[in-house]
C-alpha positions in Angstrom: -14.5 12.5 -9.4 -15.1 8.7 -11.0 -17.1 6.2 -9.1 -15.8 2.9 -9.4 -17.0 -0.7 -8.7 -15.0 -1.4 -5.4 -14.6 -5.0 -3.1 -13.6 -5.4 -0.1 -13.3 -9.0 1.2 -11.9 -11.3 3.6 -11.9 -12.7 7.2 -10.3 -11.5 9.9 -9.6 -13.3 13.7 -11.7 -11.5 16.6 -12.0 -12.0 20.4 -14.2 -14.5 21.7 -16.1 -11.8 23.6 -17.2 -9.8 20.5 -20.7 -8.5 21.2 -23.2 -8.9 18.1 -23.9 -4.9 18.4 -20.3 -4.2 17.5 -20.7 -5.8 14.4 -23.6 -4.0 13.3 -22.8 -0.4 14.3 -19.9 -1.3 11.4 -22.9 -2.2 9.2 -24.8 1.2 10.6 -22.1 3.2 9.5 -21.2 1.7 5.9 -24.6 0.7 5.1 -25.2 4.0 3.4 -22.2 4.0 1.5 -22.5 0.2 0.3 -23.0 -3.3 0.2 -21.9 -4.7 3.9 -21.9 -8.3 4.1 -20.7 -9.2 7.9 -20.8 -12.9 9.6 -19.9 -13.4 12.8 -18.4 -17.0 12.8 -18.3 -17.8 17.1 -16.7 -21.3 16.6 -13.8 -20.0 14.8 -13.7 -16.4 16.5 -13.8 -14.9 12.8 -15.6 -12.4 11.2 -16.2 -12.8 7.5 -16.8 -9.5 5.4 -17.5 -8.5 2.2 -18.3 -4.8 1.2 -19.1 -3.9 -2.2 -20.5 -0.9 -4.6 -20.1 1.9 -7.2 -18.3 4.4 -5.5 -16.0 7.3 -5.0 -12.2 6.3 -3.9 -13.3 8.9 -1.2 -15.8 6.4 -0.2 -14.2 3.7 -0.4 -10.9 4.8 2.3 -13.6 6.1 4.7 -15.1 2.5 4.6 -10.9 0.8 5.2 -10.4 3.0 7.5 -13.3 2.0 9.2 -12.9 -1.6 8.9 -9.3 -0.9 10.0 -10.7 0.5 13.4 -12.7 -2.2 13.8 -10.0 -5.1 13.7 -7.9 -2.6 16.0 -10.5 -2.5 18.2 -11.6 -6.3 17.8 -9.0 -8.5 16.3 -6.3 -11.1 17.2 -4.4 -11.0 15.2 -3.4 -9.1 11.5 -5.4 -9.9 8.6 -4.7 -9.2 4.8 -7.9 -7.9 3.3 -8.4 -8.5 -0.7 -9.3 -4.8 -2.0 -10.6 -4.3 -5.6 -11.8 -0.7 -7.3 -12.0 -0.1 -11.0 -10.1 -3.5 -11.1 -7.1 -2.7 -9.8 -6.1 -5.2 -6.8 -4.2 -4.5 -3.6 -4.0 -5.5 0.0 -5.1 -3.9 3.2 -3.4 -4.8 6.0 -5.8 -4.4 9.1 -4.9 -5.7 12.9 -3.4 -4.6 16.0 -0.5 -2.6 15.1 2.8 -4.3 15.6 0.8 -7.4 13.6 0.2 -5.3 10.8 4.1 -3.8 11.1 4.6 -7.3 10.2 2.5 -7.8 8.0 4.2 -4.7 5.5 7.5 -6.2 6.8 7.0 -9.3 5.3 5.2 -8.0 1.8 8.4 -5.5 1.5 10.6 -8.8 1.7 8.2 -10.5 -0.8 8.1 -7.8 -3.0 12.3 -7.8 -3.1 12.6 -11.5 -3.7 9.9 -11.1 -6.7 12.2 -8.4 -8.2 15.2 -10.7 -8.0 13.6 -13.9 -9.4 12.2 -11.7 -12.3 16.0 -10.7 -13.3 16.8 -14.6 -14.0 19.3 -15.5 -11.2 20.1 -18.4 -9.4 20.8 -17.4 -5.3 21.1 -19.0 -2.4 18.6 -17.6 0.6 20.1 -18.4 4.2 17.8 -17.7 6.9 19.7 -17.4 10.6 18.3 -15.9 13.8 18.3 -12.2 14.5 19.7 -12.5 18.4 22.8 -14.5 17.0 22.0 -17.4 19.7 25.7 -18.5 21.0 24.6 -22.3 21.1 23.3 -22.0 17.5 26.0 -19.8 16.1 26.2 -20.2 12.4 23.2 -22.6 12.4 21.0 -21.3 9.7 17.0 -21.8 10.3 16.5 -22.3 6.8 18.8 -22.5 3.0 16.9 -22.2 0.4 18.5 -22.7 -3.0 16.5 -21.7 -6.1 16.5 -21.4 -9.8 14.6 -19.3 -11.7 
């Protein structure tokens, strides 16, 4: 197996409770594996993180799947973490479920309208709400009109 240069980084919306031991049995545990930068920010009810090192990709999902506990356990709210190994990008998506449900949700849709502007068209996007509201029948939320 390669070892890689790996980077994990981003902020991600916690309770206002969050004990400072929670934070570093995450450190405990990775600390082995890498480079565990953790900052509690209490204002702002954020912590700030970024993991780094030369490692197996083995490595490297034990330590998302560990930060991916801890925002279950601690966070808000869903957060899109910046990933990096041998320098190929990608997101993880870490949260409460149903946020990070969403979150894939929404990067499906994005990933769609990418593959449609990169073909050349112009479209029309018309946003309307899901329930089909009676009093807003056939009012959109949102048109968007765009040429690529």
């Amino acid at each position: 197996m390669d070892k890689g240069t790996y980077v994990l980084s981003g902020s991600l919306p916690v309770h206002d409770d969050l004990e400072a031991e929670q934070i570093q049995r995450v450190r405990q545990h990775l600390g082995g594996i890498a480079t565990v930068y953790l900052a509690h920010d209490q204002t702002a009810h954020a912590v700030s993180l970024h993991i780094s090192g030369t490692l197996l990709r083995d490595d490297a999902r034990i330590i998302e799947k560990r930060i991916e506990k801890f925002a279950e356990e601690n966070g808000t709210a869903g957060a899109i973490l910046l990933t990096e190994w041998n320098g190929l990008s990608d997101w993880l998506m870490v949260g409460l479920n149903w946020h990070v449900q969403c979150l894939l949700k929404l990067d499906a849709v994005q990933e769609q309208f990418a593959r449609l502007a990169e073909r050349d068209l112009e479209f029309l996007v018309r946003l309307e709400p899901a329930s089909g509201n009676a009093a807003r029948e056939g009012q959109p939320l949102m048109c968007v009109s765009l040429a690529t």
